[in-house]
C-alpha positions in Angstrom: 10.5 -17.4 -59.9 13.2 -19.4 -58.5 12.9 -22.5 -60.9 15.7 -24.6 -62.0 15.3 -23.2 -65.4 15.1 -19.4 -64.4 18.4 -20.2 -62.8 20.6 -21.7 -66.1 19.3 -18.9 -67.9 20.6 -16.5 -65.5 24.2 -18.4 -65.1 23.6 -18.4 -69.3 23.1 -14.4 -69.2 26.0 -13.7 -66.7 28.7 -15.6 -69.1 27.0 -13.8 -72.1 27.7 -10.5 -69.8 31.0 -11.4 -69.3 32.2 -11.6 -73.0 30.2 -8.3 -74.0 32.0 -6.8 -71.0 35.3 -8.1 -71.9 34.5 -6.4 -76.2 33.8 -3.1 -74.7 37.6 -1.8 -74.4 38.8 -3.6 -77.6 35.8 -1.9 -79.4 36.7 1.6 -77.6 40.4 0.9 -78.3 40.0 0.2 -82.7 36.7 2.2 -83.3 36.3 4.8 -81.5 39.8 6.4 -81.4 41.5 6.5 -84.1 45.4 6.4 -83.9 48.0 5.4 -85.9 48.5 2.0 -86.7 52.2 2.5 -84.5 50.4 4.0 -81.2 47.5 1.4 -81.6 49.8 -1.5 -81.8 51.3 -1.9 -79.3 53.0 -4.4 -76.7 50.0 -4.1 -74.1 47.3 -4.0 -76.4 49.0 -7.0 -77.8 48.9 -8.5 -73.9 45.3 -7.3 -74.1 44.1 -9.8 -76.8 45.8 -12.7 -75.7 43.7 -12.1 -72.5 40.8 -11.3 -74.2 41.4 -14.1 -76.6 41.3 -16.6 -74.1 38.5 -14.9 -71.9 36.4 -15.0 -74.4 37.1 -18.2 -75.0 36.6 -19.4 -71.4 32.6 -17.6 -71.3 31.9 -19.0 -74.9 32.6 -22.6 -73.4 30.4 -21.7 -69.8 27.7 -20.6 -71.8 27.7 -23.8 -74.0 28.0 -26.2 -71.3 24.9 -24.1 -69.6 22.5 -24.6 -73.2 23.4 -27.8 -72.8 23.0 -28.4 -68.7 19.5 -26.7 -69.9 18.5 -29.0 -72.7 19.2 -32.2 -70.2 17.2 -30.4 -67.6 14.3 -30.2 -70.5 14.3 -33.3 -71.8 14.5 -34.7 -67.9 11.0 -32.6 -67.4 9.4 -34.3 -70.6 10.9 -37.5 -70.8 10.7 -38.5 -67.0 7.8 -36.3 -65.3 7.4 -37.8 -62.0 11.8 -37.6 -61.3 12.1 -34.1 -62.7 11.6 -32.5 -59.3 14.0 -35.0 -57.5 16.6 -35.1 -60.6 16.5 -31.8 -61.3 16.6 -29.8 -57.7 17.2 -26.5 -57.4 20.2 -27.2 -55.3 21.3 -29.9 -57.8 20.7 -26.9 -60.8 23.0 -25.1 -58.7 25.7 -27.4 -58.0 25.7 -28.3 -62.1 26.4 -24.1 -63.2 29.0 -23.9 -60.3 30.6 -27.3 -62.0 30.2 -26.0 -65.6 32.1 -22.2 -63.9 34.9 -24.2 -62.9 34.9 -26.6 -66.0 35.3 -25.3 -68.8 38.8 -22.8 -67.4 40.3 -25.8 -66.9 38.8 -27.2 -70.2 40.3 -24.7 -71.9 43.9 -25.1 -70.9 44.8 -26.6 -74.3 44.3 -23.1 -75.7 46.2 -21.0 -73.4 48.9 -23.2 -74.0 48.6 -22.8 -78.1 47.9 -19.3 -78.1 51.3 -16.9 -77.6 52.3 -13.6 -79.3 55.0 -13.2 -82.6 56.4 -10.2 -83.5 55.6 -9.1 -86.9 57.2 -6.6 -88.7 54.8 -4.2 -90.8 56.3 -1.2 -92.7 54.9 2.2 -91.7 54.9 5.4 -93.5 56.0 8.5 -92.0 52.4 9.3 -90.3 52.7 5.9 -88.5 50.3 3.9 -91.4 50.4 0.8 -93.0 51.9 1.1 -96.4 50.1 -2.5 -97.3 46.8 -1.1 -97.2 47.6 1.3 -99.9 49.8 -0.7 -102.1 49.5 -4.7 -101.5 51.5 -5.7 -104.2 54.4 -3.7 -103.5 54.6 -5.3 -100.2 54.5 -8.7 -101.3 57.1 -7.8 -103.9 58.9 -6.4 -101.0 58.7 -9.3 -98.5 58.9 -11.6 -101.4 62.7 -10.6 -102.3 64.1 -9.4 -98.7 65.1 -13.3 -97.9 67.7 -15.5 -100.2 68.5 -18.8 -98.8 72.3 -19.5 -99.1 73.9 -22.8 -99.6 73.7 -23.4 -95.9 69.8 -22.7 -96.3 70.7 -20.1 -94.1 68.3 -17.2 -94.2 70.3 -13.8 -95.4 68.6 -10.6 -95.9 69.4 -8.7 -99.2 70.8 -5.2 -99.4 68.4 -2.3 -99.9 70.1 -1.7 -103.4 69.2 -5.2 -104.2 65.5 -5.2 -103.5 65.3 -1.7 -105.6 66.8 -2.9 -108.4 64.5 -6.1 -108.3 61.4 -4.3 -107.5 62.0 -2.2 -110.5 62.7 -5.3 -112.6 59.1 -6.7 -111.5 57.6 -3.2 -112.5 58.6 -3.4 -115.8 58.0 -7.1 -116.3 54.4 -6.5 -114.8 54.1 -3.3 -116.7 54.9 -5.4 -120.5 52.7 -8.2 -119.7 49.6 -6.0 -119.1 50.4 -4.4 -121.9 50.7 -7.7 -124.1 47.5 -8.4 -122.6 45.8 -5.3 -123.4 
């Protein structure tokens, strides 16, 4: 069956392909082996999502434009009978899914250009995991008191000794409300 429908749905299937394709090594990569958080991190994984960021993306829009190239071709077969076979060609079918392929790249260029990589600093324990996910609220105590602006509103990172000592300060503080509380 070589009808103008049949042949949306399968440019609709191959962009819906192309995204599942594109999830298989990110799935391998975070489920199925598990690493520390300092081997899984890392700068070409980090390469990896941007691409598959965008990729994904890209097939989300094809396979958009394609429902919709599809809906137009329906309501052309209800709403105008006797032109559906002359509107709606199987060469014209064709030339619509090549245009909605080469579309929608360039109609995502405004998201490439937004989308880039930051470093992010994340503290690690000595078996390479993330401390946050055991103790939050010592990390935001931690990042909260690691930056003093100066007069110059110049960003200046405290001493070590500092953050201790004001760490322990919020422990105690934290420590007397709960127990006013309780």
């Amino acid at each position: 069956m070589r009808s103008p429908t049949n042949i949306i749905l399968t440019g609709l299937a191959i962009a819906d392909l192309l995204v599942m394709i594109d999830y298989i090594p990110y799935v391998i990569h975070l489920y199925l082996y598990r690493r520390s958080r300092r081997d899984t991190f890392t700068y070409g994984w980090t390469i990896f999502v941007l691409f598959h960021s965008n990729f994904a993306q890209v097939c989300h829009t094809i396979s958009i434009c394609l429902t919709l190239i599809l809906a137009v071709w329906r309501y052309v077969a209800v709403a105008r009978p006797q032109q559906n076979r002359e509107w709606c060609s199987y060469r014209r079918t064709i030339l619509a899914i090549l245009i909605a392929y080469v579309f929608c790249p360039v109609l995502c260029i405004p998201v490439y250009i937004t989308t880039e990589m930051r470093e992010q600093v994340e503290i690690l324990d000595s078996n390479g995991m993330s401390i946050k996910g055991r103790n939050e609220s010592l990390i935001g105590v931690v990042l909260g008191v690691t930056r003093r602006e100066n007069k110059d509103k110049r960003v200046q990172h405290l001493p070590l000794a500092d953050v201790t000592r004001t760490l322990r300060r919020r422990r105690r503080k934290a420590s007397m409300q709960l127990s006013i509380l309780s």
